[in-house]
Legacy VTK file of the C-alpha trace (Angstrom):
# vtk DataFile Version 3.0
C-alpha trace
ASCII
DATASET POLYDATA
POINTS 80 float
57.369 108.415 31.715
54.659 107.237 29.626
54.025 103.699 27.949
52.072 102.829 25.283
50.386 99.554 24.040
52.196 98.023 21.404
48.584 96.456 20.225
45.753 98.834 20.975
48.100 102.166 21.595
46.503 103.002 24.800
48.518 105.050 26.768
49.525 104.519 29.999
50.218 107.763 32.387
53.568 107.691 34.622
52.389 106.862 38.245
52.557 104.421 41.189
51.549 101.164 39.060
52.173 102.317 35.499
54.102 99.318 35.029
51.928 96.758 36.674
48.845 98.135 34.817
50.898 97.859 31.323
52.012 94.700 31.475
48.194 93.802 33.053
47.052 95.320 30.167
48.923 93.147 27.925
48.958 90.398 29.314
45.151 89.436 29.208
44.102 90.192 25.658
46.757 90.070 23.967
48.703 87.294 25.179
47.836 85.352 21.589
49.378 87.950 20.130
52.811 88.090 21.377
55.955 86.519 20.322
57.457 83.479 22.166
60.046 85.204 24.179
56.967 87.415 25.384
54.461 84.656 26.422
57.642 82.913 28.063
58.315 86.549 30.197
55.101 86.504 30.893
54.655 83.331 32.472
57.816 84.031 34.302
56.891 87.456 35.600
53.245 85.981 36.722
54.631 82.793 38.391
57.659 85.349 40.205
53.957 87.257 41.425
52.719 84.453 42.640
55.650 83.102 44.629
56.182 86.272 46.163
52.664 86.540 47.579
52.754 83.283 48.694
56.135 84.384 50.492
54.694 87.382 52.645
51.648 85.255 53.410
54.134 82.717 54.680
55.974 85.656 56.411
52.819 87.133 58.011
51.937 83.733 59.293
55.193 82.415 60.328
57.874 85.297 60.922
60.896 86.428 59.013
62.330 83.200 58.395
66.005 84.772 60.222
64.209 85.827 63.177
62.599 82.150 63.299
65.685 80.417 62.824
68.023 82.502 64.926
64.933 81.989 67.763
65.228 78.237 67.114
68.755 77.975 66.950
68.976 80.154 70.545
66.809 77.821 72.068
68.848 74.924 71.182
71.973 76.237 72.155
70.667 77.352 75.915
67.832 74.594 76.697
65.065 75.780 79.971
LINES 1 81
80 0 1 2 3 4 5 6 7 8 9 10 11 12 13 14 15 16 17 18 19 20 21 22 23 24 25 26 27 28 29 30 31 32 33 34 35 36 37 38 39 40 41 42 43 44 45 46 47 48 49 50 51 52 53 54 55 56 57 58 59 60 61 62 63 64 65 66 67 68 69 70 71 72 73 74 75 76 77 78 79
């Protein structure tokens, strides 16, 4: 699958990221250009990066949050 650049017509060769590197792409110069319902996406699909980065960060540092809770819940049921 390839995409193309609806602005500049750059084309953008199936692989690993092809979608993160088109929308990238689009996002940075062009973002003036694109309708309303675009810039809204945009904002949408950059704040859903942002939460989920902030979520495995969380993860790394705290645990799964089931794990954590069953663990926490466990030691309240059957004190030391």
């Amino acid at each position: 699958m390839e995409m193309e650049c609806e602005y500049c017509g750059k084309i953008f060769v199936d692989g690993e990221n092809t979608i993160v590197h088109y929308q990238t792409h689009q996002s940075i110069p062009y973002k003036d250009m694109m309708p309303v319902e675009e810039k809204v996406f945009e904002d949408f699909r950059k704040k859903m990066i942002k939460q989920k980065e902030e979520y495995e960060r969380s993860k790394e540092k705290e645990g799964d949050s089931d794990l954590v809770f069953n663990a926490k819940e466990r030691d309240a049921c059957n004190p030391a």
